[in-house]
PDB file of N, CA, C, O and CB in Angstrom:
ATOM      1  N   UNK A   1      -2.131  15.989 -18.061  1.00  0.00           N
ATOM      2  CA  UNK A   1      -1.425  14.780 -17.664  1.00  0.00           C
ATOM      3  C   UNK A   1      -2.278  13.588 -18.111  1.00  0.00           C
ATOM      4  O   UNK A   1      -3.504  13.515 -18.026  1.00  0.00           O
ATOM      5  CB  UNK A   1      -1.152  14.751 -16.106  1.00  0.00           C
ATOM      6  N   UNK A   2      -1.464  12.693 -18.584  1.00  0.00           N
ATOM      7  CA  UNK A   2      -2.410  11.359 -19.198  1.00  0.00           C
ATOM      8  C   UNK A   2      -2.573  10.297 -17.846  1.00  0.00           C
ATOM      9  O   UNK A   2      -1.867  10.283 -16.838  1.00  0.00           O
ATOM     10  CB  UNK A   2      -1.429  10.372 -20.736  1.00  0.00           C
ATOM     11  N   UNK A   3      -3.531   9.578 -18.114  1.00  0.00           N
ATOM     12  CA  UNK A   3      -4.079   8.630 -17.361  1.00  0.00           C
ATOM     13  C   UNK A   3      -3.193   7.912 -17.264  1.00  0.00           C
ATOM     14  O   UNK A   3      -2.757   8.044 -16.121  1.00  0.00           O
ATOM     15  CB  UNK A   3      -5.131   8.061 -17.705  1.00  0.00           C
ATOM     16  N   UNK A   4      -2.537   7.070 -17.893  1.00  0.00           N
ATOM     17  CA  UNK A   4      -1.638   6.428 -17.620  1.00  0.00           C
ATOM     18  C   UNK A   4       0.255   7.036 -16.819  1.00  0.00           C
ATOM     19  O   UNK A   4       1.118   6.578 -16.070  1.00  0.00           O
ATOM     20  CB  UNK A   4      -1.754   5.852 -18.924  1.00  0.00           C
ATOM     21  N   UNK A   5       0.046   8.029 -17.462  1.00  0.00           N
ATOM     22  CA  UNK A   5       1.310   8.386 -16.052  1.00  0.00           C
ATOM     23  C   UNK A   5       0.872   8.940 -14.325  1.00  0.00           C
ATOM     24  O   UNK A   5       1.463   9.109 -13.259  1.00  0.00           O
ATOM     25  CB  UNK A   5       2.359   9.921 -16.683  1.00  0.00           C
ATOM     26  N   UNK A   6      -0.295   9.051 -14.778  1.00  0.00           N
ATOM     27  CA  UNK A   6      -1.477   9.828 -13.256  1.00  0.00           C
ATOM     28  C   UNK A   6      -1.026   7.932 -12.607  1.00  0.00           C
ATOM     29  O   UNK A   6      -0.639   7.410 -11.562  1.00  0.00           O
ATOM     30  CB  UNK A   6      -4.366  10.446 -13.845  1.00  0.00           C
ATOM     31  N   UNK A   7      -1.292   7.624 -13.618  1.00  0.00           N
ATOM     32  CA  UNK A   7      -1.541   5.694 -12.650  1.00  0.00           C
ATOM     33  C   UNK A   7      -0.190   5.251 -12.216  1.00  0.00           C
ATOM     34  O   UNK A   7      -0.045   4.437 -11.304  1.00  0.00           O
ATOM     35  CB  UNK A   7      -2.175   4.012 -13.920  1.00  0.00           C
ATOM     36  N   UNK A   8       1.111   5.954 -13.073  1.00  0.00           N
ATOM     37  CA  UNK A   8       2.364   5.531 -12.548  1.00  0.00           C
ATOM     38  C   UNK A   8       2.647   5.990 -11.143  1.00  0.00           C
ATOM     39  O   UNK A   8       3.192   5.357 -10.238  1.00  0.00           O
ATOM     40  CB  UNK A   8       3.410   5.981 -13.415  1.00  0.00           C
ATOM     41  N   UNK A   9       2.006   7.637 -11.139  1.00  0.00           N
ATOM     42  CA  UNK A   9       2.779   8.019 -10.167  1.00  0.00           C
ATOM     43  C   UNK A   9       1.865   7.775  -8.332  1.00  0.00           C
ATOM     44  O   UNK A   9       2.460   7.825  -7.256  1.00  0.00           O
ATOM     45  CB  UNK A   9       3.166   9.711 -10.700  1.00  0.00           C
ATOM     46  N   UNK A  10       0.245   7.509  -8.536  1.00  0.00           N
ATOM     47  CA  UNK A  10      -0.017   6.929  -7.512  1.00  0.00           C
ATOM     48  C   UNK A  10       0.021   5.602  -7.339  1.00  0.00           C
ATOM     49  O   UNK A  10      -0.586   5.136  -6.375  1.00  0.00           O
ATOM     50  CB  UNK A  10      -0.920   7.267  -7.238  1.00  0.00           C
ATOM     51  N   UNK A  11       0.625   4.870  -8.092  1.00  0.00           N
ATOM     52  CA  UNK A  11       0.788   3.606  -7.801  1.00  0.00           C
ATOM     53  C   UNK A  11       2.283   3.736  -7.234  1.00  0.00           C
ATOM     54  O   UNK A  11       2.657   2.761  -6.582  1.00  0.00           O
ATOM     55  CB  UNK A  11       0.511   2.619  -9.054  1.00  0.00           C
ATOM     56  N   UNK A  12       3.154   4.745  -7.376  1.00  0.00           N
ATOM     57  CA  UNK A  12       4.632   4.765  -7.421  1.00  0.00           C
ATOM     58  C   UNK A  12       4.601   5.053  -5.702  1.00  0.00           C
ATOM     59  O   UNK A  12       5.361   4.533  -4.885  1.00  0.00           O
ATOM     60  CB  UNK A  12       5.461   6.100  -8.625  1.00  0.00           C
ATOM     61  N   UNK A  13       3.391   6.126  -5.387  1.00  0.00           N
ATOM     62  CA  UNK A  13       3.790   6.850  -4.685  1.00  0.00           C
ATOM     63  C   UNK A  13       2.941   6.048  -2.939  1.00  0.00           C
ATOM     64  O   UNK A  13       2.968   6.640  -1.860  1.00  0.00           O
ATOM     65  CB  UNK A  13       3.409   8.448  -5.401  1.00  0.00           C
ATOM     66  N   UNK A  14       2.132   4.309  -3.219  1.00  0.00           N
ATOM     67  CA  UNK A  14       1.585   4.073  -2.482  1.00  0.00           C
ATOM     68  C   UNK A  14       2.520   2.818  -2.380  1.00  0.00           C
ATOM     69  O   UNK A  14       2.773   2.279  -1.302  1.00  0.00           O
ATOM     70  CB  UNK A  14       0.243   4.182  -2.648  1.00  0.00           C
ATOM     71  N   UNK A  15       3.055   2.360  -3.684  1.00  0.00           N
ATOM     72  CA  UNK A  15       4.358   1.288  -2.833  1.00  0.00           C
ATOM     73  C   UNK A  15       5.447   1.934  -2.369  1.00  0.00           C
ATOM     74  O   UNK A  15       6.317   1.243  -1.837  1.00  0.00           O
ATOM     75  CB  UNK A  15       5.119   0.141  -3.772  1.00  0.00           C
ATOM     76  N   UNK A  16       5.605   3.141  -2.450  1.00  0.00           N
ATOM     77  CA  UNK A  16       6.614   3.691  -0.890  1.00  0.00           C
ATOM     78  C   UNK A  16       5.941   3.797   0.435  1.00  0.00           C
ATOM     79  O   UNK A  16       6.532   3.762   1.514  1.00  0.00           O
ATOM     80  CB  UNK A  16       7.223   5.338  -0.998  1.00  0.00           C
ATOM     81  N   UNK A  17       4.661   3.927   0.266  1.00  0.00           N
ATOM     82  CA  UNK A  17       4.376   3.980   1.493  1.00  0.00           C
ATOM     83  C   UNK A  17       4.456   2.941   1.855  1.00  0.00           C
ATOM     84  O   UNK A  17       4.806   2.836   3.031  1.00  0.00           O
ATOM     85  CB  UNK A  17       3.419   4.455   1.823  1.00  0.00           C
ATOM     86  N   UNK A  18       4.186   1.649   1.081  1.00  0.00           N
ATOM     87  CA  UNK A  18       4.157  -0.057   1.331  1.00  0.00           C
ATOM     88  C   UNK A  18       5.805  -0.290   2.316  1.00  0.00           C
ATOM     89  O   UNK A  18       6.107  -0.862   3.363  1.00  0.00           O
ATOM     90  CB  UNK A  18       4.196  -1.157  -0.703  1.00  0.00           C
ATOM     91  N   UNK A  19       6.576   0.553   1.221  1.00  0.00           N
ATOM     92  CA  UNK A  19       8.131   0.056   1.891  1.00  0.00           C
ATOM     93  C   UNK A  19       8.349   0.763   3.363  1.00  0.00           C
ATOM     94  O   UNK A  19       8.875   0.366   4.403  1.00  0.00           O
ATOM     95  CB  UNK A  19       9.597   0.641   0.772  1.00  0.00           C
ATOM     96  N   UNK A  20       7.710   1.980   2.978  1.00  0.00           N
ATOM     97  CA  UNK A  20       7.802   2.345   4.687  1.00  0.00           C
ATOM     98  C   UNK A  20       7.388   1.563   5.680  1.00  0.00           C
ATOM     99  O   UNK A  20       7.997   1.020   6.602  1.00  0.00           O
ATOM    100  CB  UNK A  20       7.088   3.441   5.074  1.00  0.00           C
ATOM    101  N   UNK A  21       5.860   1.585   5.250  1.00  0.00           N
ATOM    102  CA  UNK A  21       5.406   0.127   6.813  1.00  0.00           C
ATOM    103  C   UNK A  21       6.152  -1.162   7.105  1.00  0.00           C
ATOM    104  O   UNK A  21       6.202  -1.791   8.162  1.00  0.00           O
ATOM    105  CB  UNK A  21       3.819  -0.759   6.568  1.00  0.00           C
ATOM    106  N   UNK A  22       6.619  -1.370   6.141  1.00  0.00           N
ATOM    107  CA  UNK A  22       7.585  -2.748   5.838  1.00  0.00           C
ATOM    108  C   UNK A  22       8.329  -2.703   6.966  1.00  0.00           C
ATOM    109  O   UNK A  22       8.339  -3.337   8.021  1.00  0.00           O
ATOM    110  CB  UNK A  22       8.630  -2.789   4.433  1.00  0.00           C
ATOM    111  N   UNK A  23       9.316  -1.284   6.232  1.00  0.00           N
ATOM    112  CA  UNK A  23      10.730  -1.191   7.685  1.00  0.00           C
ATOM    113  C   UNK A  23      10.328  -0.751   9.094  1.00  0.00           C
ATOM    114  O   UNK A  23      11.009  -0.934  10.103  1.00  0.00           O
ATOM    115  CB  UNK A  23      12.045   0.125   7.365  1.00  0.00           C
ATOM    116  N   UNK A  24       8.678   0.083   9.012  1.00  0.00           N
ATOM    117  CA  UNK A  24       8.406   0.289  10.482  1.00  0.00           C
ATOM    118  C   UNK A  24       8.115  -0.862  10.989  1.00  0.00           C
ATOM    119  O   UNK A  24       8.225  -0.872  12.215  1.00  0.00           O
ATOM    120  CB  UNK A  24       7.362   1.199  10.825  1.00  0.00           C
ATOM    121  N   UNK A  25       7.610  -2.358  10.274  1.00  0.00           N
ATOM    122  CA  UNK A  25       7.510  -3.772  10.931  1.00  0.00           C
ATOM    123  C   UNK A  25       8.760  -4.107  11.676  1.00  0.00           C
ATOM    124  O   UNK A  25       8.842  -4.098  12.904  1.00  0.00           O
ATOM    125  CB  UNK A  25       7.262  -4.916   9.852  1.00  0.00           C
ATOM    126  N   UNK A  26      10.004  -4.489  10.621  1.00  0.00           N
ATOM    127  CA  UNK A  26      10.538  -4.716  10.775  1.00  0.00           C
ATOM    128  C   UNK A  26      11.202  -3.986  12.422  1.00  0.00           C
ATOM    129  O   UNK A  26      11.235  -4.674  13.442  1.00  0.00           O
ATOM    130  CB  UNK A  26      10.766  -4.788   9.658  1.00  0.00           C
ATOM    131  N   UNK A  27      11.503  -3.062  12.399  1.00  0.00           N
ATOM    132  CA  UNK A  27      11.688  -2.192  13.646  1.00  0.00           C
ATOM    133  C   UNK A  27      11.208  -2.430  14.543  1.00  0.00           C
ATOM    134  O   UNK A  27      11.880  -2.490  15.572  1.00  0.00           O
ATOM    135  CB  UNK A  27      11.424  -1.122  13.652  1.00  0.00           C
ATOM    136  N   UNK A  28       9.697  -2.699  14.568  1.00  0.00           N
ATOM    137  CA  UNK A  28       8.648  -3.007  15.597  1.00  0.00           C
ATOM    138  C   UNK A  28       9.294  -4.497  16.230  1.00  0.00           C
ATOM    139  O   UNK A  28       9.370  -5.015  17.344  1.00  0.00           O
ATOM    140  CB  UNK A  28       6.923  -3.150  14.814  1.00  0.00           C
ATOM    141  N   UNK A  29       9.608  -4.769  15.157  1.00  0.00           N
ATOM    142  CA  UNK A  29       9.999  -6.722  15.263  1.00  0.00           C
ATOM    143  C   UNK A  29      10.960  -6.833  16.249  1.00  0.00           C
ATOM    144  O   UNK A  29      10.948  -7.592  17.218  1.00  0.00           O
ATOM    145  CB  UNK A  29      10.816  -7.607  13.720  1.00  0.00           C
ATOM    146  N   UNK A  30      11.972  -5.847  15.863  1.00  0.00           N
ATOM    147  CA  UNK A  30      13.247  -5.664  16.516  1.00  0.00           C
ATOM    148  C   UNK A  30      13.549  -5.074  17.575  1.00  0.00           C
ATOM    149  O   UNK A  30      14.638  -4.936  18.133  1.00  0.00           O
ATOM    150  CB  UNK A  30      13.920  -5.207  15.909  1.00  0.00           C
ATOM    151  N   UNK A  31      12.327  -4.656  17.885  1.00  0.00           N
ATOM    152  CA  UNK A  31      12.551  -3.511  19.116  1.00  0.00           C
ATOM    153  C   UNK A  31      12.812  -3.655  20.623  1.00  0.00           C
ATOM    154  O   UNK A  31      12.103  -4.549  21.084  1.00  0.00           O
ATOM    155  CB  UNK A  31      11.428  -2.774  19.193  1.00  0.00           C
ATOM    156  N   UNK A  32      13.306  -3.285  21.202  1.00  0.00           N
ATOM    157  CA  UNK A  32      13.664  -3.945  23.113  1.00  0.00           C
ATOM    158  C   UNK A  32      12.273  -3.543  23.745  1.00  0.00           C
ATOM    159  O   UNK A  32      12.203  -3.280  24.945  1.00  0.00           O
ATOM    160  CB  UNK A  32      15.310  -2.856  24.309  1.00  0.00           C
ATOM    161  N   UNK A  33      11.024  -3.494  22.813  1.00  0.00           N
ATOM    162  CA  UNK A  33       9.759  -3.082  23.632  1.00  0.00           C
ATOM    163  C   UNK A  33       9.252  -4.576  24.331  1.00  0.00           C
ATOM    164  O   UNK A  33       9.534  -5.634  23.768  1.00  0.00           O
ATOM    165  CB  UNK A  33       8.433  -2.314  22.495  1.00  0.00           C
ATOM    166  N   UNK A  34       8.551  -4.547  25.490  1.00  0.00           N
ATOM    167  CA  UNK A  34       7.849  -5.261  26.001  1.00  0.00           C
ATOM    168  C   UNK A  34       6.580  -6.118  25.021  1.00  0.00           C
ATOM    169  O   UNK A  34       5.770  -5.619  24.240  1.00  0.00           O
ATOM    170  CB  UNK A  34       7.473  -4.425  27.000  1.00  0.00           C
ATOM    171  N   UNK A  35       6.725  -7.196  25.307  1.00  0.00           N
ATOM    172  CA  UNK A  35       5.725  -7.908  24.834  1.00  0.00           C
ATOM    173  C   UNK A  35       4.051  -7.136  24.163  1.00  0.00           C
ATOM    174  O   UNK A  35       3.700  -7.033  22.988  1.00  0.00           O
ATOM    175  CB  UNK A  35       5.571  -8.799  26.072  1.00  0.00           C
ATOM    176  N   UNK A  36       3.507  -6.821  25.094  1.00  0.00           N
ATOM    177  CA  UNK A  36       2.178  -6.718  24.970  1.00  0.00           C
ATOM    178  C   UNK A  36       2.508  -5.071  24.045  1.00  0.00           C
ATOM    179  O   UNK A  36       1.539  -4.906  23.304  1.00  0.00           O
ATOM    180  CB  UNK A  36       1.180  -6.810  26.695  1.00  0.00           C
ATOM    181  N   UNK A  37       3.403  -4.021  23.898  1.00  0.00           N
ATOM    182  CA  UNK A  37       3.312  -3.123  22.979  1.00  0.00           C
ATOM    183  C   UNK A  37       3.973  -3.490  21.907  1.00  0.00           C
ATOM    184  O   UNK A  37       3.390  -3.075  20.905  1.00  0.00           O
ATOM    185  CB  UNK A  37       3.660  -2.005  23.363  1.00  0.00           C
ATOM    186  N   UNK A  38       5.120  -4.200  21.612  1.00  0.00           N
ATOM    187  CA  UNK A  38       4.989  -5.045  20.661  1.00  0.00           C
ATOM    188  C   UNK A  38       3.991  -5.314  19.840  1.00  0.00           C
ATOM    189  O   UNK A  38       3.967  -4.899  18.681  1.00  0.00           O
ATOM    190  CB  UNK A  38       5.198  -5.871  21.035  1.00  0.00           C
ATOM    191  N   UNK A  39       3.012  -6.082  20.402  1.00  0.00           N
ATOM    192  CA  UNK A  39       1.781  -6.728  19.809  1.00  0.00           C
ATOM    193  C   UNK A  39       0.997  -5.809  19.327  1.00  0.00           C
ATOM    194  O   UNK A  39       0.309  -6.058  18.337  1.00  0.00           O
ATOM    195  CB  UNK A  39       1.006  -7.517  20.687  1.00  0.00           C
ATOM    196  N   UNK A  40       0.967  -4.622  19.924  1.00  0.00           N
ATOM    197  CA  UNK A  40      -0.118  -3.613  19.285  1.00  0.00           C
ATOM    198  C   UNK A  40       0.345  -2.755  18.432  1.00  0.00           C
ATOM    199  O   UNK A  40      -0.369  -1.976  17.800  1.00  0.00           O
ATOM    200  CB  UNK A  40      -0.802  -2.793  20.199  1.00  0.00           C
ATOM    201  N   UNK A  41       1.558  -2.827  18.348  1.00  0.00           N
ATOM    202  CA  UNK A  41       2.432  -2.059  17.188  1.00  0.00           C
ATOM    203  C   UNK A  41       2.761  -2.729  16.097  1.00  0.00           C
ATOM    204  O   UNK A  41       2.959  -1.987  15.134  1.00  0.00           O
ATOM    205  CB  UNK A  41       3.691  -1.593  17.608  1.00  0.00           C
ATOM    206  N   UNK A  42       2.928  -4.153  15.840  1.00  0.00           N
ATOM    207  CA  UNK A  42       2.521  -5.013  14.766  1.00  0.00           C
ATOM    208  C   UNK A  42       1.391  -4.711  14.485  1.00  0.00           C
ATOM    209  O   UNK A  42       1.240  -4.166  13.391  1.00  0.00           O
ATOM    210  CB  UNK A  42       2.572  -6.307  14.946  1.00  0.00           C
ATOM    211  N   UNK A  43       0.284  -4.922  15.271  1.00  0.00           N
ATOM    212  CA  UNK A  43      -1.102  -5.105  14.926  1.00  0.00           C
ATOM    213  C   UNK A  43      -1.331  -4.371  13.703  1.00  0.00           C
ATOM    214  O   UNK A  43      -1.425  -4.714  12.525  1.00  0.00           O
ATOM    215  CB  UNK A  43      -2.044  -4.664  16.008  1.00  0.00           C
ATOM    216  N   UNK A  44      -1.408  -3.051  14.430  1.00  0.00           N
ATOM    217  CA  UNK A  44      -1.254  -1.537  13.666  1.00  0.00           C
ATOM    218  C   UNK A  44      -0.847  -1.965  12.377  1.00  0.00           C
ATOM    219  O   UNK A  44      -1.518  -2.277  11.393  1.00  0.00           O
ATOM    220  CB  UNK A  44      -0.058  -0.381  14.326  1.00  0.00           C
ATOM    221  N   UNK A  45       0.580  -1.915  12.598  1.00  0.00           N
ATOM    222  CA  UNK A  45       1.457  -1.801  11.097  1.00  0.00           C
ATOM    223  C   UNK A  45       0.919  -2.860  10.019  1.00  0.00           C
ATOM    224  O   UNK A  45       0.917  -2.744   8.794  1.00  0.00           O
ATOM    225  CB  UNK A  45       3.243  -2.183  11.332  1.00  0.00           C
ATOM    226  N   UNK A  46       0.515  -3.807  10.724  1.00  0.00           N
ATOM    227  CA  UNK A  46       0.047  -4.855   9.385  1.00  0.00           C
ATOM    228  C   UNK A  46      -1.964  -4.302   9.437  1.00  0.00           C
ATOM    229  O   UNK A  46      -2.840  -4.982   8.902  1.00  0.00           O
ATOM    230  CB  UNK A  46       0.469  -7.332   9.976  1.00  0.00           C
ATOM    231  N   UNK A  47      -2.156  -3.371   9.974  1.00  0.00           N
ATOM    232  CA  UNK A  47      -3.326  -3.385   9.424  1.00  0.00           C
ATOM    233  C   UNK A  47      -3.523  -2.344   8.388  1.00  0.00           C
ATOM    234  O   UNK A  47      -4.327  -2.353   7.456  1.00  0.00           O
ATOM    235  CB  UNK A  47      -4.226  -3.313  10.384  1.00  0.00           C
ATOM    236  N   UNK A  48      -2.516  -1.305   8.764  1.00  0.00           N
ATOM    237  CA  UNK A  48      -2.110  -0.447   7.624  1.00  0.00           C
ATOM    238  C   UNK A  48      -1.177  -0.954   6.255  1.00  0.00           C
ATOM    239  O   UNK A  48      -1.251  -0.397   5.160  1.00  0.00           O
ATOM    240  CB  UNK A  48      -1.362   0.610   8.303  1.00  0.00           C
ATOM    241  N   UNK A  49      -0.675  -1.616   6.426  1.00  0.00           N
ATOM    242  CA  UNK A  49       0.358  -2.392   5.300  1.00  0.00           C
ATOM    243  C   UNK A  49      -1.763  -3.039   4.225  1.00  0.00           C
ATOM    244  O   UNK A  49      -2.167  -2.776   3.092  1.00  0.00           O
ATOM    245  CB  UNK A  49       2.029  -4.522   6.590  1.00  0.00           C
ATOM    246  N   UNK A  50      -2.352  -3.768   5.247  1.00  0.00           N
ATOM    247  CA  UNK A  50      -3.648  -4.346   4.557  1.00  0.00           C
ATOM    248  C   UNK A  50      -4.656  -3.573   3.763  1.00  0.00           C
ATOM    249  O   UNK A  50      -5.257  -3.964   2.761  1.00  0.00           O
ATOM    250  CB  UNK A  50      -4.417  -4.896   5.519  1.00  0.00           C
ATOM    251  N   UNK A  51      -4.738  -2.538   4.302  1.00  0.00           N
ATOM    252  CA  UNK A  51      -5.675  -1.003   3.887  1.00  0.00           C
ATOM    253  C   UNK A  51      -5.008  -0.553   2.857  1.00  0.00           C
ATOM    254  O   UNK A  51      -5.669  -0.050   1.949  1.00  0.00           O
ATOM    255  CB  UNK A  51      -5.755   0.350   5.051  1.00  0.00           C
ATOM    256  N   UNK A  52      -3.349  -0.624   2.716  1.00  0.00           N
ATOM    257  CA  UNK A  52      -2.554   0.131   1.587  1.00  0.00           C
ATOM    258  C   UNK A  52      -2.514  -1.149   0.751  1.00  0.00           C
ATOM    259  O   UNK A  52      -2.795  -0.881  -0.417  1.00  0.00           O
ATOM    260  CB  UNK A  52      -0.914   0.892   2.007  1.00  0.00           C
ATOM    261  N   UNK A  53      -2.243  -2.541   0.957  1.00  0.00           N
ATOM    262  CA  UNK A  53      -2.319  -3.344  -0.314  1.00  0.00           C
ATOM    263  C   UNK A  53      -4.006  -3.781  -0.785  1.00  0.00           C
ATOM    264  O   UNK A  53      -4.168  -4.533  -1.746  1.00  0.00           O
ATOM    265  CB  UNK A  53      -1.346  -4.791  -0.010  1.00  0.00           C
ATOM    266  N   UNK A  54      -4.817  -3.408  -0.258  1.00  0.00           N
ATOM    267  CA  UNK A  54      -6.110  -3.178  -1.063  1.00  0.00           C
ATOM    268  C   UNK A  54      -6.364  -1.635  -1.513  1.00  0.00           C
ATOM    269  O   UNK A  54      -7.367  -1.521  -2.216  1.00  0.00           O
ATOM    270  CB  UNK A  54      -7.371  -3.662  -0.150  1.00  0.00           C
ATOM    271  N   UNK A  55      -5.862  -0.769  -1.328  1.00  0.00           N
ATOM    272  CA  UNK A  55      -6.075   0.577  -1.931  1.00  0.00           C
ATOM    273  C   UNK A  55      -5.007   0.256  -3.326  1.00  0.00           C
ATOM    274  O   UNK A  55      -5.335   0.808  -4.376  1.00  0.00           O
ATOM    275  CB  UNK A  55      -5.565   2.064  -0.722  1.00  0.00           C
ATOM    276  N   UNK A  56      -4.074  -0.398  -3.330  1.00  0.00           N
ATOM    277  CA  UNK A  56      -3.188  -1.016  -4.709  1.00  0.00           C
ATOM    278  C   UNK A  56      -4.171  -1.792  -5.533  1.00  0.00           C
ATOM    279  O   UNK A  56      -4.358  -1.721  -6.748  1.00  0.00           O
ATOM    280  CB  UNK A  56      -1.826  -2.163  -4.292  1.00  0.00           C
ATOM    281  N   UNK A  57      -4.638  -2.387  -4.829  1.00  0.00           N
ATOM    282  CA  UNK A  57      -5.885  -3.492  -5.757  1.00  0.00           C
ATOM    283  C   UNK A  57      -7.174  -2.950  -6.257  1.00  0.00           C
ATOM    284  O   UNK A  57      -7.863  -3.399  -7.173  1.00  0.00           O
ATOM    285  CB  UNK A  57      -6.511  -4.746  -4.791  1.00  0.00           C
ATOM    286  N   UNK A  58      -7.377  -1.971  -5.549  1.00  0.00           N
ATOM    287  CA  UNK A  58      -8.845  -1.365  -6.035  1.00  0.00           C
ATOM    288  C   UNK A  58      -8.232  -0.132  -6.945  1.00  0.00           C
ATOM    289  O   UNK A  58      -8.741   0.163  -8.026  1.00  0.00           O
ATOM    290  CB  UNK A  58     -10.040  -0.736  -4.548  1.00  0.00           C
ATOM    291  N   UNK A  59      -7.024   0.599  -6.372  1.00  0.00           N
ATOM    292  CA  UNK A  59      -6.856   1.551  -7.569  1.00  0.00           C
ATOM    293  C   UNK A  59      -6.855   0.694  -9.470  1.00  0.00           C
ATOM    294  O   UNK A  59      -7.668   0.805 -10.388  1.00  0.00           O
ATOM    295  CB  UNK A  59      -5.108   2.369  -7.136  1.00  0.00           C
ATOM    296  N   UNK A  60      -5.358  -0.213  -9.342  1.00  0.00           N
ATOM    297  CA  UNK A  60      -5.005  -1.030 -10.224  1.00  0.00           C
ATOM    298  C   UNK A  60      -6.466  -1.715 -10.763  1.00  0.00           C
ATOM    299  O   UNK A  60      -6.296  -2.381 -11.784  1.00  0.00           O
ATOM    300  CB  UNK A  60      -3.918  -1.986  -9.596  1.00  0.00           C
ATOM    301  N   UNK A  61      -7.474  -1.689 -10.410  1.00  0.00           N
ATOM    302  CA  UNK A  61      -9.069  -2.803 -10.965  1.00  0.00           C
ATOM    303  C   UNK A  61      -9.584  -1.192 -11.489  1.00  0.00           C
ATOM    304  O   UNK A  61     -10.269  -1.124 -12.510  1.00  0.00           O
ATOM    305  CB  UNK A  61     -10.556  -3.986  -9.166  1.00  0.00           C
ATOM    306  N   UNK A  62      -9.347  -0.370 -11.002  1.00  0.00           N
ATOM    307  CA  UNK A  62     -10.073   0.638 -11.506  1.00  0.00           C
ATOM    308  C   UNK A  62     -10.096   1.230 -12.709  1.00  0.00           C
ATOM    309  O   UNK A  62     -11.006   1.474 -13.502  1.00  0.00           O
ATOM    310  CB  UNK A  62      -9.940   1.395 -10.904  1.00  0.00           C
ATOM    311  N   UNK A  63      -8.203   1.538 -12.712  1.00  0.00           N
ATOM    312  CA  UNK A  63      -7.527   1.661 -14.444  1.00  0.00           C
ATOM    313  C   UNK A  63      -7.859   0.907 -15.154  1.00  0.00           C
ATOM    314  O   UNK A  63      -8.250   1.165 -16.292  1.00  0.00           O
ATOM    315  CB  UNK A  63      -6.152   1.524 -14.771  1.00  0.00           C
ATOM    316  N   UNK A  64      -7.761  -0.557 -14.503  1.00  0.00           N
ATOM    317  CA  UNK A  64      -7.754  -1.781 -15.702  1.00  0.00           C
ATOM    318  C   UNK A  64      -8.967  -1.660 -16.530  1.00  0.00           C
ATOM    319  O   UNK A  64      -9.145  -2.104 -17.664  1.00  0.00           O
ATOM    320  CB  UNK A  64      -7.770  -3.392 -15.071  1.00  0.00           C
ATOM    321  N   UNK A  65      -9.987  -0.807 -15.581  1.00  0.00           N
ATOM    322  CA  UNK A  65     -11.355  -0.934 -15.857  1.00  0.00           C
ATOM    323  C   UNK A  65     -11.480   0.037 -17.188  1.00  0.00           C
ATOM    324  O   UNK A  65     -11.896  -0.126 -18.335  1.00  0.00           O
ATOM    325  CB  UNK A  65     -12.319  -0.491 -14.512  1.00  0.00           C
ATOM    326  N   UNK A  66     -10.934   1.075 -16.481  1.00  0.00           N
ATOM    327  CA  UNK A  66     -11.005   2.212 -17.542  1.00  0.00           C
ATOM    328  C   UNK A  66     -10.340   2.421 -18.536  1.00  0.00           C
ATOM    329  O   UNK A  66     -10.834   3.177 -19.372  1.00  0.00           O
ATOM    330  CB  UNK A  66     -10.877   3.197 -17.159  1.00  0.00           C
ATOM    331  N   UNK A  67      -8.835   1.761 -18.828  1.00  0.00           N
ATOM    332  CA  UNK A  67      -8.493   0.999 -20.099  1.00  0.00           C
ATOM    333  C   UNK A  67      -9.062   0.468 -21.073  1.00  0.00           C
ATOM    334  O   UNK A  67      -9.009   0.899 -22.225  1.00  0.00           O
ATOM    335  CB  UNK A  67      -8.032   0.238 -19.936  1.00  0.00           C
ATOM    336  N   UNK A  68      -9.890  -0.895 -20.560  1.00  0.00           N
ATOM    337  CA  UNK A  68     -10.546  -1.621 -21.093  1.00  0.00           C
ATOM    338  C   UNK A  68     -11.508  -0.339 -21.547  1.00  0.00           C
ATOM    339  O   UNK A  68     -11.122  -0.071 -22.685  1.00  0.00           O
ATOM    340  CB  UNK A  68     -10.988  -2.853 -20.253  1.00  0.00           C
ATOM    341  N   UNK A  69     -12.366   0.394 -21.261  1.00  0.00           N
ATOM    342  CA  UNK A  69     -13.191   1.033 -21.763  1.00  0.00           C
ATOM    343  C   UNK A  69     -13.163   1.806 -22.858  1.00  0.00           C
ATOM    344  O   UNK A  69     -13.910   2.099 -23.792  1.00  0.00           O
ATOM    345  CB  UNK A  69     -13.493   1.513 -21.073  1.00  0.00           C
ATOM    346  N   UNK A  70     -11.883   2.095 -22.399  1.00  0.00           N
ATOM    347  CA  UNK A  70     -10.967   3.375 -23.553  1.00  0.00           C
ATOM    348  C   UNK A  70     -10.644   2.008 -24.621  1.00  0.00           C
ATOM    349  O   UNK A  70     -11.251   2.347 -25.637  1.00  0.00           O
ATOM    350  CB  UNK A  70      -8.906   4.488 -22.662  1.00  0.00           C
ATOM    351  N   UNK A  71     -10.143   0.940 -24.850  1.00  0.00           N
ATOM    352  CA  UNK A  71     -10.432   0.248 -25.933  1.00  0.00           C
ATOM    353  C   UNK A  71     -11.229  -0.166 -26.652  1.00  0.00           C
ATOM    354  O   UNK A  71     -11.098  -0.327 -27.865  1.00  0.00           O
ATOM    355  CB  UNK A  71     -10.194  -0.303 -25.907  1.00  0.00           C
ATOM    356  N   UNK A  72     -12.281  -0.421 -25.910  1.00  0.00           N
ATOM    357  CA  UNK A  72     -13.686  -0.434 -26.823  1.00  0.00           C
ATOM    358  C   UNK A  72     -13.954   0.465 -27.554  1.00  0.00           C
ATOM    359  O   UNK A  72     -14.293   0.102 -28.680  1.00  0.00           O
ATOM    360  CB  UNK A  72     -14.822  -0.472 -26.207  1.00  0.00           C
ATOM    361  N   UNK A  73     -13.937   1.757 -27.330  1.00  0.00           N
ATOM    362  CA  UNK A  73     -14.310   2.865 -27.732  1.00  0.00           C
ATOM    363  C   UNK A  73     -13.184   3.413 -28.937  1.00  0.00           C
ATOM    364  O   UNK A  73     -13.349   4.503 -29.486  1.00  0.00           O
ATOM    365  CB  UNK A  73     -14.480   3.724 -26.463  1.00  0.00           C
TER     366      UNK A  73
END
């Protein structure tokens, strides 16, 4: 398998997870829960939504990296 489809498919396969937390926000947002679990169920979800859009940024810097390398060469 080439590097570049290896990069399609975990990049493919970590903005679904992105869309999942999205709609579990959204839900959370919407939910008939009480205030204070509310709050800790956002918390959560956007701290995982934060961990998964820097695991996008450090994968994506990583290829870019190793692209670039593979062109020099």
């Amino acid at each position: 398998m080439n590097t570049e489809r290896l990069f399609n498919i975990v990049i493919g396969e970590l903005s679904i997870d992105k869309l999942k937390l999205e709609t579990e926000l959204e839900t959370a947002l919407n939910s008939s829960d009480d205030v204070d679990t509310k709050v800790i169920k956002i918390k959560s979800i956007l701290g995982r939504i934060s961990t998964l859009e820097n695991s996008i940024a450090k994968f994506s810097n990583l290829i870019n990296n190793n692209n670039n390398i593979q062109k020099e060469n």
